[in-house]
C-alpha positions as CSV (number, residue, x, y, z in Angstrom):
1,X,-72.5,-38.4,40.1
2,X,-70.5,-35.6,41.2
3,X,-69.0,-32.6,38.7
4,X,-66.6,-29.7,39.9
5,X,-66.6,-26.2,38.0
6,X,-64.7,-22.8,38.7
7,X,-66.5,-20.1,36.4
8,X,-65.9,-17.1,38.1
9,X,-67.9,-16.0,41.7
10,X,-69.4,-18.8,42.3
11,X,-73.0,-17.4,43.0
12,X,-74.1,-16.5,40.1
13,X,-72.6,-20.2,38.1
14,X,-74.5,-22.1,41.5
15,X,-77.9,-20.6,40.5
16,X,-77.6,-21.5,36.8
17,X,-76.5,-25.5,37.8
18,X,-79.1,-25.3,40.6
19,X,-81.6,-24.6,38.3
20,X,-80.7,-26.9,35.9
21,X,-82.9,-30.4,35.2
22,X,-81.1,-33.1,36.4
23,X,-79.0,-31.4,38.9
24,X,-79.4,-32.7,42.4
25,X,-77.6,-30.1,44.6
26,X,-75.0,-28.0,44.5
27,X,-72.4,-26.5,46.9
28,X,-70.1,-23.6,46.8
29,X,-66.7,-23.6,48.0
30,X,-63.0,-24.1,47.3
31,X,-60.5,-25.8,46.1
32,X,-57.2,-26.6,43.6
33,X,-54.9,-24.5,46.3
34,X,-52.4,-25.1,49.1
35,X,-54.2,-23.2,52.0
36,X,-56.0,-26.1,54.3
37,X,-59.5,-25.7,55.0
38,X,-59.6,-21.6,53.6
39,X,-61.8,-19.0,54.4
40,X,-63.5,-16.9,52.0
41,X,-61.6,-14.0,53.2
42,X,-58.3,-16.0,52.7
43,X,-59.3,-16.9,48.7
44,X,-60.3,-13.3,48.3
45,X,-56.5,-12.5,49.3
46,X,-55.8,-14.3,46.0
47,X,-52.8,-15.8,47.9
48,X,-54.3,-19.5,48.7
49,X,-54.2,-20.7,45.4
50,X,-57.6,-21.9,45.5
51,X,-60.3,-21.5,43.0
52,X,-64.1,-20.6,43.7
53,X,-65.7,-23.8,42.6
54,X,-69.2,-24.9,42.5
55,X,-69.8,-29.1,42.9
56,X,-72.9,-30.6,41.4
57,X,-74.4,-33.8,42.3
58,X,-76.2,-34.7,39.3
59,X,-78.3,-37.6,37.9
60,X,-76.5,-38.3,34.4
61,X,-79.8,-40.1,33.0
62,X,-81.3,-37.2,33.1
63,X,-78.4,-34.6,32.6
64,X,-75.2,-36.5,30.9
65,X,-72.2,-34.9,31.9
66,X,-71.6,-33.9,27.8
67,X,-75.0,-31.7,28.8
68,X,-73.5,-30.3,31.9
69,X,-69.8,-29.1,30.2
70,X,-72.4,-27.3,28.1
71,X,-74.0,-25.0,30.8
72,X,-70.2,-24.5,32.5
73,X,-68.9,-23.6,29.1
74,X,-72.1,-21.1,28.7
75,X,-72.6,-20.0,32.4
76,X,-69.0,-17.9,31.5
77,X,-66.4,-16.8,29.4
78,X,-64.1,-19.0,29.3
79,X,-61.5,-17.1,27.0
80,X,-60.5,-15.1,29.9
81,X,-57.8,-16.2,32.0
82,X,-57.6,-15.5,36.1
83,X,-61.2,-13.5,35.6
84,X,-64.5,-13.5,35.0
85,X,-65.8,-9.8,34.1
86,X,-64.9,-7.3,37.4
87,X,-63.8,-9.9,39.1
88,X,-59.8,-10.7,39.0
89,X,-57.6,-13.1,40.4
90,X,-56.8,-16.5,40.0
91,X,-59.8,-17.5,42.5
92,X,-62.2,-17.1,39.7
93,X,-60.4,-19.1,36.8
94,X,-62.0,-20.8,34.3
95,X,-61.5,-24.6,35.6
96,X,-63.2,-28.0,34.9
97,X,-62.2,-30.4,37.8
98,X,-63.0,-33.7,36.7
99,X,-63.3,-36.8,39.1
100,X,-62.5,-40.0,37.0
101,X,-60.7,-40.8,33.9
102,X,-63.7,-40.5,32.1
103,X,-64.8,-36.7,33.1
104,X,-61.3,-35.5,32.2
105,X,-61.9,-37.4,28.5
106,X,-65.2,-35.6,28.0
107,X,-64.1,-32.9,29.4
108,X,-61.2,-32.4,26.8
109,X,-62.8,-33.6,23.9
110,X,-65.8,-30.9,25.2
111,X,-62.8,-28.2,24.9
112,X,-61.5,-29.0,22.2
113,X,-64.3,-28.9,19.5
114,X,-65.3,-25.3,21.2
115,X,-62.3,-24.1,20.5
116,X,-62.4,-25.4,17.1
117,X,-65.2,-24.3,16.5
118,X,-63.8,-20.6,17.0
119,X,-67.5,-19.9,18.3
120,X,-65.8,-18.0,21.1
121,X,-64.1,-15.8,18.6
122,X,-60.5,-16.2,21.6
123,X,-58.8,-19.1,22.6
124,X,-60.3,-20.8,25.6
125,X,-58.7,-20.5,29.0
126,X,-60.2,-23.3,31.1
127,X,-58.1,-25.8,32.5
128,X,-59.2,-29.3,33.1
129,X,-57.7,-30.8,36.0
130,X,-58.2,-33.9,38.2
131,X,-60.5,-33.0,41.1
132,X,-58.7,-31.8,44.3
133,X,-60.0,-31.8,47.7
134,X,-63.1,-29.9,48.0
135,X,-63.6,-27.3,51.0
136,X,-67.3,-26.5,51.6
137,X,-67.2,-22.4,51.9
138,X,-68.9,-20.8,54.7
139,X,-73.3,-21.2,55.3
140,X,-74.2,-17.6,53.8
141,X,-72.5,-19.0,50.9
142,X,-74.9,-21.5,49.7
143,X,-77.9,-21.0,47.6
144,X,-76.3,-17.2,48.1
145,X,-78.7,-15.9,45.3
146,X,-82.0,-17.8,46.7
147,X,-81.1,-16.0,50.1
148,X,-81.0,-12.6,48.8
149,X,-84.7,-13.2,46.5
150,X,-82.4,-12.6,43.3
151,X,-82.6,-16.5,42.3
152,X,-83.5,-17.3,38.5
């Protein structure tokens, strides 16, 4: 099965889902804009629309997707809006991209009783929206973390 998160720069989320049982690879790149096949340079303008996303292929009898909205909801924080940290713009919103009917159900219900649970102590920011196309970002991208020995 496939899953699609934005959480912020996308290296650090793709080394927490990487390293995650039940997670059979992962991919950086970007989507939910208007810009056709962007560069990384382009996203960074903050003028593509697009979001920094991380998609997971995952095995969901070992990792059910309830388990996976669990690691995206801790891998960030997802009260911010447009930001994660020092990093500001609408390419590192807080967004679930979900790929059927069913995603987008979990996926809300998932939101829902974090935020009323108040266990964040904000209101959550994430938006949960139906997948868009997915543009695989450039080869020094992937597995950035394992490439520079600072890997989990």
């Amino acid at each position: 099965m496939k899953a699609t998160f934005g959480a912020g720069c996308f290296w650090c989320v793709e080394d927490i889902f990487r390293t995650t049982k039940g997670v059979q690879s992962t991919a950086v790149g970007y989507g939910g804009g208007h810009t056709k096949n962007p560069t990384y340079e382009e996203v960074c303008t903050d003028e593509t629309g697009h979001a920094e996303l991380v998609q997971v292929e995952y095995d969901p009898s070992i990792l059910p997707y309830e388990k996976l909205l669990d690691v995206f909801w801790s891998s960030h924080d997802p009260t911010q809006l447009n930001r994660q940290g020092p990093d500001v713009g609408t390419q590192y919103r807080s967004v679930i991209f979900c790929h059927d009917s069913e995603q987008e159900k979990i996926a809300t219900q998932s939101k829902e009783n974090l935020d009323a649970s108040k266990k964040l102590g904000k209101k959550i920011a994430t938006e949960i929206k139906p997948a868009p196309e997915f543009y695989k970002a450039e080869e020094y991208h992937q597995k950035y973390y394992v490439k520079c020995g600072i890997s989990r």
